[in-house]
RODO-2510 file (C-alpha; in nm, 4 decimals, decimal comma):
residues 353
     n   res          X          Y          Z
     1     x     0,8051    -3,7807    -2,6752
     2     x     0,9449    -3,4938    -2,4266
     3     x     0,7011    -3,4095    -2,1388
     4     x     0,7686    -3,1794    -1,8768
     5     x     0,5225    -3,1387    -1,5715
     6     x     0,5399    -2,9258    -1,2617
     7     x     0,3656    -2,6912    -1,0344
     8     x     0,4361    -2,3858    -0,9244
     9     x     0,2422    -2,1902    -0,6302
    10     x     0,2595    -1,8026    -0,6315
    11     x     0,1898    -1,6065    -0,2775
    12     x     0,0044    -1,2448    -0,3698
    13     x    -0,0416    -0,9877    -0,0688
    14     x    -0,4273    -0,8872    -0,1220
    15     x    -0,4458    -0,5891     0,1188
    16     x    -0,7202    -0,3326     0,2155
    17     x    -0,7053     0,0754     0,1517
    18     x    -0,6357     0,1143     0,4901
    19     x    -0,3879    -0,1971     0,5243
    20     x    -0,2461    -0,3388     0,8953
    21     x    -0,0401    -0,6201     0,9410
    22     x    -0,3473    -0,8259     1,0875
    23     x    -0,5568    -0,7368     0,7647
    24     x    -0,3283    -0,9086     0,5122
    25     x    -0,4387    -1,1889     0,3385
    26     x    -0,2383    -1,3672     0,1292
    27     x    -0,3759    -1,5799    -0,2158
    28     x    -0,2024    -1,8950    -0,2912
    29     x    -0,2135    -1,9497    -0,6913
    30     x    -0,0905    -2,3126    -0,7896
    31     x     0,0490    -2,3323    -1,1399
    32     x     0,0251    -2,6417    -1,3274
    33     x     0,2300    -2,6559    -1,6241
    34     x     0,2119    -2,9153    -1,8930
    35     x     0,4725    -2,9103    -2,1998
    36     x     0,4082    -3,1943    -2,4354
    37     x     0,6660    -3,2054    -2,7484
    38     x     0,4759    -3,3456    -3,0394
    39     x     0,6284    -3,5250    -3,3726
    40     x     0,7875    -3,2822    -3,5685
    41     x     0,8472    -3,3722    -3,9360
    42     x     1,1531    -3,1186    -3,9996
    43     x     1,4345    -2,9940    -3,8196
    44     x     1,4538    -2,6171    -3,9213
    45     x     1,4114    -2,3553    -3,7479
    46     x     1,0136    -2,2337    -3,6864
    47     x     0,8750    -1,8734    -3,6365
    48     x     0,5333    -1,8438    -3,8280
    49     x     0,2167    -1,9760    -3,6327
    50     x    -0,1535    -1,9209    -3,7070
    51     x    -0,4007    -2,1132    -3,4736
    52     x    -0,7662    -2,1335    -3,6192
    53     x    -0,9280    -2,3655    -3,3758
    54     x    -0,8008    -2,6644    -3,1435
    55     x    -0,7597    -2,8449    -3,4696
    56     x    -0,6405    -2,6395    -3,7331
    57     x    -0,3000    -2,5123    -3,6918
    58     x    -0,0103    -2,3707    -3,9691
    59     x     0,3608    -2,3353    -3,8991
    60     x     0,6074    -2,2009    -4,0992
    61     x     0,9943    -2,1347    -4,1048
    62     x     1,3344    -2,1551    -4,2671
    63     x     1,4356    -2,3761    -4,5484
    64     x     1,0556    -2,3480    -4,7152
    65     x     0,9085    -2,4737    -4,3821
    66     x     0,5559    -2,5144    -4,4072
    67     x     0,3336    -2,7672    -4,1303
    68     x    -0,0053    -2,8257    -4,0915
    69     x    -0,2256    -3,0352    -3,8428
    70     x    -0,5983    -3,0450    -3,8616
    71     x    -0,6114    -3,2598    -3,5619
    72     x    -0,4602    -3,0470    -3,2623
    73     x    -0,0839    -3,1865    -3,3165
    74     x    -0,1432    -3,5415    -3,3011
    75     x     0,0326    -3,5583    -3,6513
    76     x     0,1926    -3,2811    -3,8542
    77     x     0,2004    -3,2887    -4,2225
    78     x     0,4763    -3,0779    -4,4119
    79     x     0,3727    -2,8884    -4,7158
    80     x     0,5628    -2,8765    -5,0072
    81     x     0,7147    -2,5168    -5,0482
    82     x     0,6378    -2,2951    -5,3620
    83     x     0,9087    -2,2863    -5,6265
    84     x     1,2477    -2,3453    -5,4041
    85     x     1,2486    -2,5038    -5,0324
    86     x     1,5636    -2,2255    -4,9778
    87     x     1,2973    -1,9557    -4,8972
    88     x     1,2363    -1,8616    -4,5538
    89     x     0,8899    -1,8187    -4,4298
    90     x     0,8947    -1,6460    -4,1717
    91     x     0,4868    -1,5744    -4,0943
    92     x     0,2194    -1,7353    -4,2398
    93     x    -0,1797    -1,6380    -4,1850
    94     x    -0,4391    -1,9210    -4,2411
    95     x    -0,7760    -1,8866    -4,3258
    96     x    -0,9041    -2,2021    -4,3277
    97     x    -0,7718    -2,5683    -4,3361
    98     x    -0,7026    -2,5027    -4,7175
    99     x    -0,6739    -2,1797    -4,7726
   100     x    -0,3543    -1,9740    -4,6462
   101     x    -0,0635    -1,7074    -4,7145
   102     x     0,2781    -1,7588    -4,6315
   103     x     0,5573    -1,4634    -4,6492
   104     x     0,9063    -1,4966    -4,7544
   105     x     1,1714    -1,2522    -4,5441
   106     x     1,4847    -1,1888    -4,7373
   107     x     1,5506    -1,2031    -5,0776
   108     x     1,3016    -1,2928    -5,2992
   109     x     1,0907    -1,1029    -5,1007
   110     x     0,7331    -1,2904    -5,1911
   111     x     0,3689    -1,3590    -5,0664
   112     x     0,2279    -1,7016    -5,1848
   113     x    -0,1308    -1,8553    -5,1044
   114     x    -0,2827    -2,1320    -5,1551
   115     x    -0,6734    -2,2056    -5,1533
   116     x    -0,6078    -2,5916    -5,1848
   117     x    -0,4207    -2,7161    -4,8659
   118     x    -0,0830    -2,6352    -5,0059
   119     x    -0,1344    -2,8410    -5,3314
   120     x    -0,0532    -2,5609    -5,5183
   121     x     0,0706    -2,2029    -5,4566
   122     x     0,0014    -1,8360    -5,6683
   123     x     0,2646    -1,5913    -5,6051
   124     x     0,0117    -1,2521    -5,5042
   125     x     0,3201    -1,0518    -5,4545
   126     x     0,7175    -0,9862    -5,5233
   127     x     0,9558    -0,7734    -5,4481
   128     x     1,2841    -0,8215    -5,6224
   129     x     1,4925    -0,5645    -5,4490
   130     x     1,7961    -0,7100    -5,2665
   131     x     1,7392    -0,4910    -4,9245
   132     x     1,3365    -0,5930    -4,9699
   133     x     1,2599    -0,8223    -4,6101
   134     x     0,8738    -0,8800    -4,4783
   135     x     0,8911    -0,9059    -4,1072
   136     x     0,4578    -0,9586    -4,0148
   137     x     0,1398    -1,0620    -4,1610
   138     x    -0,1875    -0,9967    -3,9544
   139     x    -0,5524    -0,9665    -4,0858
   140     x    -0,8264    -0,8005    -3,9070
   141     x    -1,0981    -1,0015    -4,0873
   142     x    -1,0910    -1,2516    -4,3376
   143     x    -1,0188    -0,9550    -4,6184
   144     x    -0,8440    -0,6508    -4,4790
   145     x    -0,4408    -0,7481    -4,3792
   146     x    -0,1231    -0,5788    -4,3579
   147     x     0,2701    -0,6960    -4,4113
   148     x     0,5680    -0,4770    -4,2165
   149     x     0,8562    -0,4943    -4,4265
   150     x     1,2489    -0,3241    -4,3150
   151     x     1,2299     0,0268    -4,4770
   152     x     1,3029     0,0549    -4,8384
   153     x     1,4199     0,3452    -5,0446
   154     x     1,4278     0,5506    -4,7571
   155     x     1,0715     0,5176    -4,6293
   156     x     0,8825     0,2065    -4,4337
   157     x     0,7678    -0,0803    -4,5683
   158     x     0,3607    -0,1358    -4,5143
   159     x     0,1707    -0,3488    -4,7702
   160     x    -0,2350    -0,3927    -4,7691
   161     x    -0,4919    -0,5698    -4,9199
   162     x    -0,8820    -0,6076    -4,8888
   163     x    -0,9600    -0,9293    -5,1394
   164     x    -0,7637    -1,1694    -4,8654
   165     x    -0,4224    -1,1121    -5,0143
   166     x    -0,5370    -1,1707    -5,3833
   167     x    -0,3340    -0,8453    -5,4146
   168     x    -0,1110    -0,6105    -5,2591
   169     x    -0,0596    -0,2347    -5,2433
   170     x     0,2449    -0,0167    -5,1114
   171     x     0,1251     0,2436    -4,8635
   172     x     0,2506     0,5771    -4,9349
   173     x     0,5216     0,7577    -4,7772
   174     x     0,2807     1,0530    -4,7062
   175     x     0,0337     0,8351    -4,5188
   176     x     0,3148     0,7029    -4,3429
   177     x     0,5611     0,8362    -4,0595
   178     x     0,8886     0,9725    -4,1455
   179     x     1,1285     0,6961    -4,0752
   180     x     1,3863     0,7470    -3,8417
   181     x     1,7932     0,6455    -3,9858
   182     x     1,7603     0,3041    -3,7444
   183     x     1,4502     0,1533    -3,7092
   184     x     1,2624    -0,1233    -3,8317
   185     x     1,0148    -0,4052    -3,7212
   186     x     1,1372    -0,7622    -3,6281
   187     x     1,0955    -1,0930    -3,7633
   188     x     1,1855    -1,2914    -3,4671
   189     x     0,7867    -1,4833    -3,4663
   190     x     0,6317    -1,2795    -3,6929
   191     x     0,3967    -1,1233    -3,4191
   192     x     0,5373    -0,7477    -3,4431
   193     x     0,1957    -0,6273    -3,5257
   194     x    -0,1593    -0,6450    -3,2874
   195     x    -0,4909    -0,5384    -3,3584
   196     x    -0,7665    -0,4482    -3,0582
   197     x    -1,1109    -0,5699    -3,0503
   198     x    -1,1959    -0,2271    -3,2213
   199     x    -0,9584    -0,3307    -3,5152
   200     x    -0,6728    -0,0955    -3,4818
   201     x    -0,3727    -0,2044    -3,6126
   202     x    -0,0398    -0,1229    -3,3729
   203     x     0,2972    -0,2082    -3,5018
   204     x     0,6129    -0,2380    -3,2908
   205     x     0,9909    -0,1249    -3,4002
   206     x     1,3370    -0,0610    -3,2518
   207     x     1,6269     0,0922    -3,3597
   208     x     1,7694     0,4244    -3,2121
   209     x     1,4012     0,5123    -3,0221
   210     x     1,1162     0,2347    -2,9788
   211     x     0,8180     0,4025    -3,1675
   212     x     0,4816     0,2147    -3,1945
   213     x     0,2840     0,3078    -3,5658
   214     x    -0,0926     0,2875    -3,5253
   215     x    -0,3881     0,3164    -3,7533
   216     x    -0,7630     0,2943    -3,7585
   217     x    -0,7516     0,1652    -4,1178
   218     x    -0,4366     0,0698    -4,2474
   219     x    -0,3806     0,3333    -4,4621
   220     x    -0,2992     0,6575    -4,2309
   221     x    -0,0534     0,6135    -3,9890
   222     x     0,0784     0,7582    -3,6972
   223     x     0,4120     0,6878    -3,4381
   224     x     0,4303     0,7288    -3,1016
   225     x     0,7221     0,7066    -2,8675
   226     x     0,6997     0,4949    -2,5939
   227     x     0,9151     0,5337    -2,2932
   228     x     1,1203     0,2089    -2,3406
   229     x     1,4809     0,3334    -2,3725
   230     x     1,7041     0,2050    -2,6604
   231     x     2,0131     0,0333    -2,5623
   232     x     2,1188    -0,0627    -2,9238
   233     x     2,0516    -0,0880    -3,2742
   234     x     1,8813    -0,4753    -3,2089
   235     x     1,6712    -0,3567    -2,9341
   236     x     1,3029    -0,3335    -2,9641
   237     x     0,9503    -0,4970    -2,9527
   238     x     1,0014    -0,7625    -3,1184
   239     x     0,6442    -0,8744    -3,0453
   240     x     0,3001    -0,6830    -2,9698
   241     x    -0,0424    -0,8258    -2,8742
   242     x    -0,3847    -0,7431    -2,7427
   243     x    -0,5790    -0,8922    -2,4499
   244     x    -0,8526    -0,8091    -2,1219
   245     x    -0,8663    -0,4274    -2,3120
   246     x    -0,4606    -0,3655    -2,3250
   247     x    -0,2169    -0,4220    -2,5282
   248     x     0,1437    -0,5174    -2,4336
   249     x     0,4842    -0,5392    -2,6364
   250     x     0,7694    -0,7149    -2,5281
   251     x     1,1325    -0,7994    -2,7232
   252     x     1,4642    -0,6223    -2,5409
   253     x     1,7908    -0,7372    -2,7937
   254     x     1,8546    -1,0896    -2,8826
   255     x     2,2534    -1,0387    -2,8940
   256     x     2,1859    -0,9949    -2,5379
   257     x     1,9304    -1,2864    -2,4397
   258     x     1,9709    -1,3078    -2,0504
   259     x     1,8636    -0,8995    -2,0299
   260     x     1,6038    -0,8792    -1,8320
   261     x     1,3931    -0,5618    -1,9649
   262     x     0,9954    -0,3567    -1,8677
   263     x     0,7535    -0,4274    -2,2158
   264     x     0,5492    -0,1915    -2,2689
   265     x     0,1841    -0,1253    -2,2227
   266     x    -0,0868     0,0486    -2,4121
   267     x    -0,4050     0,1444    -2,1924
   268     x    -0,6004     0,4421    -2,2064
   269     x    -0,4483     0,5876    -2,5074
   270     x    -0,1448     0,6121    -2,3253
   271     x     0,1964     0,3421    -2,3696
   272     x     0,3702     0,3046    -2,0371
   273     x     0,6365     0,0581    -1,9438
   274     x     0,5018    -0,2303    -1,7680
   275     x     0,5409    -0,2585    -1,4320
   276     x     0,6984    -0,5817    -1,4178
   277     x     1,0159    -0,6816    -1,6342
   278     x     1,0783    -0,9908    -1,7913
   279     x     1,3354    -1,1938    -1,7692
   280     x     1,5390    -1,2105    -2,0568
   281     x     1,4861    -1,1235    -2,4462
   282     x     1,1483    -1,2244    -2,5058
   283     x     1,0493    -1,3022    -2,9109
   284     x     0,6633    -1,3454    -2,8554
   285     x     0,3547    -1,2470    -2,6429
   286     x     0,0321    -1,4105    -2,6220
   287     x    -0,2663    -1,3839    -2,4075
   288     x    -0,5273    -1,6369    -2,2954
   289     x    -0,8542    -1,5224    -2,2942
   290     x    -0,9742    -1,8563    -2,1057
   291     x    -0,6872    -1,8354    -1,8820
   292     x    -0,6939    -1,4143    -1,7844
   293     x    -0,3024    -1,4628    -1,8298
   294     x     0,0287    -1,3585    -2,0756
   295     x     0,3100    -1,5504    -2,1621
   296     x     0,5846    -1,4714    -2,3295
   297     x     0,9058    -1,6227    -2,4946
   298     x     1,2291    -1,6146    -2,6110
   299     x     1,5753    -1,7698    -2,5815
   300     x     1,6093    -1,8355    -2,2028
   301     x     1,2757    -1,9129    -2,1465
   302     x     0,9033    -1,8430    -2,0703
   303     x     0,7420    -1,5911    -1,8353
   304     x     0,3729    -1,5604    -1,7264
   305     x     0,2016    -1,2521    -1,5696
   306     x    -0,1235    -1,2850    -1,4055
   307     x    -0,1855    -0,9377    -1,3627
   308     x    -0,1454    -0,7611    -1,7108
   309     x     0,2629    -0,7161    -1,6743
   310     x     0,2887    -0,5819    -1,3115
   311     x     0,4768    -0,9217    -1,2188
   312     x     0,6591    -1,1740    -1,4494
   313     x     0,7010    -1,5777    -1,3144
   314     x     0,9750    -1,7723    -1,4957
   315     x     0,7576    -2,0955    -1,5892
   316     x     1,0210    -2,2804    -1,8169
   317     x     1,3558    -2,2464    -1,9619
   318     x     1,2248    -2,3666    -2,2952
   319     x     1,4706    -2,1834    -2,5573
   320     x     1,1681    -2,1309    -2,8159
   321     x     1,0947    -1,8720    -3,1317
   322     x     0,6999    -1,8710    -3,1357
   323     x     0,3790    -1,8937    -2,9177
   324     x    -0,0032    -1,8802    -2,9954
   325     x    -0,2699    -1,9505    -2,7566
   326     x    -0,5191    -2,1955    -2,9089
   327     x    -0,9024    -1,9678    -2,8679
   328     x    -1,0596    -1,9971    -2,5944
   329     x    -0,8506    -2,2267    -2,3844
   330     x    -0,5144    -2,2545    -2,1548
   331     x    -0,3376    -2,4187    -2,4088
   332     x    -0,1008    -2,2435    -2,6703
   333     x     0,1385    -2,4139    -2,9732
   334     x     0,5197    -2,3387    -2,9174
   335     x     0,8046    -2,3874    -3,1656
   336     x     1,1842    -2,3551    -3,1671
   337     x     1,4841    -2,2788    -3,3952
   338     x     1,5420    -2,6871    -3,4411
   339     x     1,2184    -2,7554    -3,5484
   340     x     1,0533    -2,8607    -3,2676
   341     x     0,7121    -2,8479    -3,1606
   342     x     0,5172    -2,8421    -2,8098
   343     x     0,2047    -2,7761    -2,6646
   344     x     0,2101    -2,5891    -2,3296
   345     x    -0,1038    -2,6372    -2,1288
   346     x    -0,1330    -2,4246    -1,8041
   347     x    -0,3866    -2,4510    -1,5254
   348     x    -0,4254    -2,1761    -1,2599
   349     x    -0,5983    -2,2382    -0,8940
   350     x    -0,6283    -1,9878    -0,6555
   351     x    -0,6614    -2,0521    -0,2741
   352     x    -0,7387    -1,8096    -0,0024
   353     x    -0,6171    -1,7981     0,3360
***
């Protein structure tokens, strides 16, 4: 078993409106940072996560990658895959320790779930075009849900249900906004699409402009773009999520993984690039509400900001694909493109001078 475990002790200037040199105080934060590899059964490459509790966990990836624990990670068990173990799941959305949907990206482009711990899997949706690829799943409550797929005959990609993906229906084009010729969502960790404490879905693309499409129900949709400035086709937020009232997307270009790049931030009704960048290509953003902090992750490594994006901290140079906070603690579930598995625990102590 790998374990890594290190401090690291941050200096913030905490100064008065009016400040003077003899008015500075400076707070000492001490970082402890536990990563913990745990037993992996499979070796290919993992990008879906969906954390119920501190027990119940799903993974899911390439070569009909399915995992489960019901114990925290102490053991994983691997799933068998619906009809072929060539399909590549690349998000999966659990509703219980039984009952679950996993999405296929490329082609066949499918939706399975299963209501019996993987036993058994109904196919609740297909798409057989060739250019068909699901990037996201996210549910707002335990019946209303969305997939982002690539655009397809010339229009975006947004399925929705309300029975808890029992079935699917296309959005139309005319609830939709008029695609641009290069843009799409990402599957890098399936975490391309946040929804606030109000519900509100936001979904984050790239291409030739970096929109963000938002709705109140899932159905009507609007785009807005943000100020973060294309530099190519693969650039983008790759990854979008919600936390202490904001909401922050990260991604940059993965051809280019040592970028560093500003995320963007969504806070009163306005998206604004974040006034600290992070340090590289970043796949996946979490926040801890136990913890008051974000991480983020991607090929070189992982960066955590303490104050909502205005400064990033390199805390490892884990090379990993997904990250999900476990609720209400400082622990979250990481996994990589070789199958492995960690948990990253992270304690934060402030002292005043």
């Amino acid at each position: 078993m790998k374990y890594f475990y290190f401090c690291i002790i941050i200096l913030i200037a905490a100064c008065q409106s009016a400040p003077l040199p003899q008015q500075e105080k400076k707070n000492e934060i001490n970082l402890e940072i536990d990563i913990t590899s745990q037993v992996s059964p499979v070796n290919t490459s993992i990008r879906g996560i969906s954390i119920l509790d501190s027990n119940i966990i799903w993974l899911s990836g390439a070569k009909g990658t399915i995992l489960r624990t019901s114990n925290g990670g102490v053991s994983w068990e691997k799933l068998n895959p619906p009809d072929q173990d060539s399909l590549d799941f690349r998000d999966v959305e659990a509703f219980s320790e039984n009952s679950a949907l996993i999405t296929s990206a490329g082609y066949p482009s499918r939706v399975y779930k299963t209501i019996d711990g993987g036993i058994s899997w109904s196919l609740v949706h297909e798409n057989l075009d060739s250019a068909a690829f699901m990037n996201s799943i996210a549910f707002k409550n335990q019946n209303e849900g969305i997939i982002l797929g690539d655009q397809l005959g010339g229009r975006h990609l947004i399925l929705k249900t309300n029975d808890q993906g029992e079935t699917w229906t296309r959005i139309d084009s005319n609830s939709l906004p008029k695609p641009l010729k290069i843009e799409n969502g990402f599957a890098a960790s399936g975490s391309c699409i946040a929804i606030d404490g109000a519900g509100n879905y936001f979904i984050g693309l790239g291409g030739e402009a970096i929109r963000v499409f938002s709705s109140k129900d899932g159905e009507n949709w609007q785009a807005t773009t943000t100020p973060m400035n294309s530099k190519s086709s693969s650039f983008g937020v790759y990854s979008i999520a919600h936390g202490n009232g904001i909401t922050i997307g990260v991604g940059g270009d993965y051809l280019t993984p040592d970028s560093s790049h500003f995320g963007i931030l969504y806070d009163s009704n306005e998206w604004q690039l974040t006034k600290g960048a992070v340090n590289g290509y970043r796949s996946v953003i979490d926040y801890s509400d136990k913890g008051k902090f974000w991480v983020c992750g991607g090929t070189n490594g992982l960066d955590l900001s303490l104050d909502d994006g205005e400064t990033w901290k390199t805390i490892s140079v884990e090379n990993i694909n997904t990250l999900q906070f476990i609720p209400n603690s400082n622990s979250a579930i990481t996994a990589t493109a070789k199958g492995e598995i960690f948990l990253l625990s992270i304690k934060t102590r402030f002292k005043k001078d």
